[in-house]
Backbone as a printed PyTorch tensor [residue, N CA C, xyz], in Angstrom:
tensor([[[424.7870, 236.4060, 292.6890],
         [424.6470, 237.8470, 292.7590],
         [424.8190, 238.4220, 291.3580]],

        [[424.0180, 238.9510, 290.9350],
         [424.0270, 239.9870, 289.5940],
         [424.4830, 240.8940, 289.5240]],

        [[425.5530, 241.9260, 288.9510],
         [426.0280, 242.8470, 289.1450],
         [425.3450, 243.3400, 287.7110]],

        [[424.8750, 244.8350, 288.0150],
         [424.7940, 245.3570, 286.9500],
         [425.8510, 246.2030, 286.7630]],

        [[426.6030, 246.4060, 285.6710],
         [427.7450, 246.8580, 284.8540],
         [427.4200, 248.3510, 285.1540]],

        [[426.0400, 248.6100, 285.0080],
         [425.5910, 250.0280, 284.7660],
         [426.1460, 251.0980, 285.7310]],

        [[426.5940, 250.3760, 286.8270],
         [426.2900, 251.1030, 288.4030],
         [427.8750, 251.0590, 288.6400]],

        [[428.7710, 250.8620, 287.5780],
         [430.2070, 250.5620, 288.4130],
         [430.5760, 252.0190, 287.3510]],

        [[431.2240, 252.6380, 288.2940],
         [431.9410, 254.1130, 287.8600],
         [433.3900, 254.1970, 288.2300]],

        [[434.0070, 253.9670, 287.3780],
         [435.6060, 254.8700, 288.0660],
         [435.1800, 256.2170, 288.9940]],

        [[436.5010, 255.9760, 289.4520],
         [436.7220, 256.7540, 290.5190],
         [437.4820, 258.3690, 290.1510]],

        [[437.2950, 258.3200, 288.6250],
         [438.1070, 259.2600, 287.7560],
         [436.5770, 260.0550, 287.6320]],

        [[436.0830, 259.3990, 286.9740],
         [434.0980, 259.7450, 286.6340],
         [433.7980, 260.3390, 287.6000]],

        [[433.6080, 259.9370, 288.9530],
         [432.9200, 260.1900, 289.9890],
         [433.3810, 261.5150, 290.5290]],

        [[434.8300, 261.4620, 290.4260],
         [435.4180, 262.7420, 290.9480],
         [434.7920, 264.1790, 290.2960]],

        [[434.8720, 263.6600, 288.8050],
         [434.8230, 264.9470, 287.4510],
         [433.1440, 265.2340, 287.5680]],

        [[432.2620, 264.5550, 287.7780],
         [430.6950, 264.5760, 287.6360],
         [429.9900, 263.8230, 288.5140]],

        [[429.6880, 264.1950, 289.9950],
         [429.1980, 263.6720, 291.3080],
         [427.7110, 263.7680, 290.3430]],

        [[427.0540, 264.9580, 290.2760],
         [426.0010, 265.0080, 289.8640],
         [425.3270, 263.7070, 289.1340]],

        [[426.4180, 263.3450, 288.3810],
         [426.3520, 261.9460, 287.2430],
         [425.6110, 261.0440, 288.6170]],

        [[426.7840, 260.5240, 288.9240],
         [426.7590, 259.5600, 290.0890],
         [425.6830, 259.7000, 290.8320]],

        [[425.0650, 260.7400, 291.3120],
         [423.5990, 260.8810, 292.1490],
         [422.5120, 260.5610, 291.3260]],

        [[422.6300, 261.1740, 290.1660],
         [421.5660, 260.6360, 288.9880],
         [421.3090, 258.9220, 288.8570]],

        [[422.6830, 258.6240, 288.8740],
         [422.3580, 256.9290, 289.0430],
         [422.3000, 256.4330, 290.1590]],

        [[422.7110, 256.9330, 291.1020],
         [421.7210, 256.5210, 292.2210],
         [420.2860, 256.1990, 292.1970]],

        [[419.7190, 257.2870, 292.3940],
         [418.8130, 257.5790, 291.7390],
         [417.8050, 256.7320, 291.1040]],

        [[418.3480, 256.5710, 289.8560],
         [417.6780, 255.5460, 289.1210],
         [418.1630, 254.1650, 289.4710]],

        [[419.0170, 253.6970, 289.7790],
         [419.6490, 252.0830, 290.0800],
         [419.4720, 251.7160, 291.4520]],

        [[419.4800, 252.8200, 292.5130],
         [419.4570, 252.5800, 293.9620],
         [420.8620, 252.1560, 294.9520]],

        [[422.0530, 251.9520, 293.6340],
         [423.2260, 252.0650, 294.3480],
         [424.3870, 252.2160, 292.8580]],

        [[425.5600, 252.6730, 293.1440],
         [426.5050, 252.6250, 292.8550],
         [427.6030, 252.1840, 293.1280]],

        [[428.2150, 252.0680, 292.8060],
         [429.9540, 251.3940, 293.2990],
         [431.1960, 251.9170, 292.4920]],

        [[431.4400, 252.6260, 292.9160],
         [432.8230, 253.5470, 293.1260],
         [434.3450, 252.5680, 292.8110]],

        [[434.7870, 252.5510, 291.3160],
         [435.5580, 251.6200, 291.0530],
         [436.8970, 252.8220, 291.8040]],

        [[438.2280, 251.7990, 292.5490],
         [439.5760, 252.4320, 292.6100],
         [440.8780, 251.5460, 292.1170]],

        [[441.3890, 252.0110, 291.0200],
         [442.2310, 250.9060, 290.6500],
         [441.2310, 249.8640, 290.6160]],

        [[440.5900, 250.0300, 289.4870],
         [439.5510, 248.7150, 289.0590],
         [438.8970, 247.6300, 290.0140]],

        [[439.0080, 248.1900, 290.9830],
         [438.2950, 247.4580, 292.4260],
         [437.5140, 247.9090, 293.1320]],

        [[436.1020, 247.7300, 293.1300],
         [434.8930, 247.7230, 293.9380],
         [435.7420, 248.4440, 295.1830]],

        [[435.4000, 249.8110, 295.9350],
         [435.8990, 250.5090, 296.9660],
         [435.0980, 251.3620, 298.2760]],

        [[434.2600, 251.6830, 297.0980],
         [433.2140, 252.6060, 297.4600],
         [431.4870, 252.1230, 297.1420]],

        [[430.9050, 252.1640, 297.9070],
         [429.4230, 251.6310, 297.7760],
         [428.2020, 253.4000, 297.9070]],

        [[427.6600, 253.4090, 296.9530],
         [426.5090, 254.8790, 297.3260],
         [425.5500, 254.0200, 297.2410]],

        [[424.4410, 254.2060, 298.3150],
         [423.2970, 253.5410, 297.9010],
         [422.5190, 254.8980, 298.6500]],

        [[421.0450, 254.5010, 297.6800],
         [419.9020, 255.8240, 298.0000],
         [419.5420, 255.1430, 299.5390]],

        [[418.5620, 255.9580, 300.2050],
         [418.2220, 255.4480, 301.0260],
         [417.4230, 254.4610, 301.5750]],

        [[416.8840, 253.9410, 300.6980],
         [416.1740, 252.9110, 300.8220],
         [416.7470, 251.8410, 300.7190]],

        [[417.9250, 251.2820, 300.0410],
         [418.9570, 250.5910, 299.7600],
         [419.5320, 250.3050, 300.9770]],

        [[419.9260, 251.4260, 301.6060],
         [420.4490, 252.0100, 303.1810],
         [419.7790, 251.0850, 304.2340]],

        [[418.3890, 251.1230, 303.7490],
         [417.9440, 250.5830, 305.4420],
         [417.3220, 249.5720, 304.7480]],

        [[417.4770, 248.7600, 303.6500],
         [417.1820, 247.2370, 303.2990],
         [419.1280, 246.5780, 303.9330]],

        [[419.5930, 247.2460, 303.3070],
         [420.7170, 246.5720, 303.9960],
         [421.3880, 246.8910, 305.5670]],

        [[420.6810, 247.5880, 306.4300],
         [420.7210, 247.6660, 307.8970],
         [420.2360, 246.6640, 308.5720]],

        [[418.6110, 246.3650, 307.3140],
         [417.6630, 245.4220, 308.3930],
         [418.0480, 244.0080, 307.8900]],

        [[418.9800, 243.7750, 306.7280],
         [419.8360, 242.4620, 306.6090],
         [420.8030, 242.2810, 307.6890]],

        [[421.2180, 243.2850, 308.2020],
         [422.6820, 243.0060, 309.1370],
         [421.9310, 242.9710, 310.1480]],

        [[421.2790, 243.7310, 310.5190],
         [420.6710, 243.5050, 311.9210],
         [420.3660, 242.2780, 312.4140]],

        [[419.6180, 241.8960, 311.1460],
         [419.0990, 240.4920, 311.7270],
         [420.0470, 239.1180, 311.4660]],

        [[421.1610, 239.6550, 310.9760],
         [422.5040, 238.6560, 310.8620],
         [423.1300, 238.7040, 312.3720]],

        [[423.2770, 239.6770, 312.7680],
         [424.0560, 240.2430, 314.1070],
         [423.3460, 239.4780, 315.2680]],

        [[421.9380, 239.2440, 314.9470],
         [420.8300, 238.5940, 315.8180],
         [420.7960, 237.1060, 315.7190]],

        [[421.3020, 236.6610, 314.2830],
         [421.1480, 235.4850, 314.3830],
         [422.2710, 235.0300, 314.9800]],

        [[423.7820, 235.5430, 314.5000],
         [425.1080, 235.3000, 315.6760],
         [424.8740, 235.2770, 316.9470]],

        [[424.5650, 236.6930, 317.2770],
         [424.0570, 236.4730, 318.5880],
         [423.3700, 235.2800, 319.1930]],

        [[422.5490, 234.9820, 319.0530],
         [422.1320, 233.8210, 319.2190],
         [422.6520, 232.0910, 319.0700]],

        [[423.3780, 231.9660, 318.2750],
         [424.3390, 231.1980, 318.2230],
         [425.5070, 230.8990, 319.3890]],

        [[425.7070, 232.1700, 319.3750],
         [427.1850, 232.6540, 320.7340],
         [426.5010, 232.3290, 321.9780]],

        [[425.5920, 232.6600, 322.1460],
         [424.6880, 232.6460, 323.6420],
         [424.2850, 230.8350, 323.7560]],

        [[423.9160, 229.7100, 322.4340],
         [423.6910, 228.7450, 322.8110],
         [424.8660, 227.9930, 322.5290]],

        [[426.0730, 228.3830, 322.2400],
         [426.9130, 227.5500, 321.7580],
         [427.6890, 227.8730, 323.2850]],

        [[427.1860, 228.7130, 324.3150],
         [428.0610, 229.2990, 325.7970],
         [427.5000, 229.1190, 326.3180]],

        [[425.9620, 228.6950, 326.4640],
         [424.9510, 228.5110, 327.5060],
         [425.3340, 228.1820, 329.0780]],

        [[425.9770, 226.9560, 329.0200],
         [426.3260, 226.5390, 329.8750],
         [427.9370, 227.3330, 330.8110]],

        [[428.2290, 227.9940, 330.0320],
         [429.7340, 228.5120, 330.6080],
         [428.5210, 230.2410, 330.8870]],

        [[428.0050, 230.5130, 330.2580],
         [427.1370, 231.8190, 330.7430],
         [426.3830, 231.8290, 332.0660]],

        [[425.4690, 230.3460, 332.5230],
         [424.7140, 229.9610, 333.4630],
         [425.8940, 229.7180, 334.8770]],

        [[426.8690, 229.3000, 334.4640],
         [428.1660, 229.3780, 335.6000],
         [428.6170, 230.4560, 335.9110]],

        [[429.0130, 231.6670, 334.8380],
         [428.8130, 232.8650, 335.1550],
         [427.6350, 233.7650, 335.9260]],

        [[426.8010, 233.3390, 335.7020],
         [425.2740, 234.3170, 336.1570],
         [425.2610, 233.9940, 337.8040]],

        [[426.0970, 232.9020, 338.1470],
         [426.0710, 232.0290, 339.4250],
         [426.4110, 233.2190, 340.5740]]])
């Protein structure tokens, strides 16, 4: 994973100049909101938004699926 440096803002910054922070949105497509020097806060534009919905979604789907064949048989005793 690459982090660009560009996109990490204290949480001092962010407070004093939101405007800032939307601007790099903006241009980078996300930010990250340092607190006590630790990754806290995530802004992402919206497109960012629903690239990472349709990652989880289809994580949630692939569990799912896992759970259902790793129970198959205790599910089919249930359905009884």
């Amino acid at each position: 994973m690459n982090i660009d440096f560009d996109t990490l803002v204290p949480m001092a910054k962010a407070n004093q100049n939101f405007s800032q922070v939307a601007k790099l949105v903006d241009e980078k497509g996300m930010v990250i909101i340092l607190k006590h020097n630790k990754p806290n806060y995530f802004i992402l534009n919206n497109q960012e938004y629903e690239n990472y919905l349709t990652i989880r979604n289809k994580y949630y789907k692939l569990i799912i699926k896992e759970i259902i064949s790793d129970n198959l048989e205790a599910l089919k005793e249930l359905a009884k």
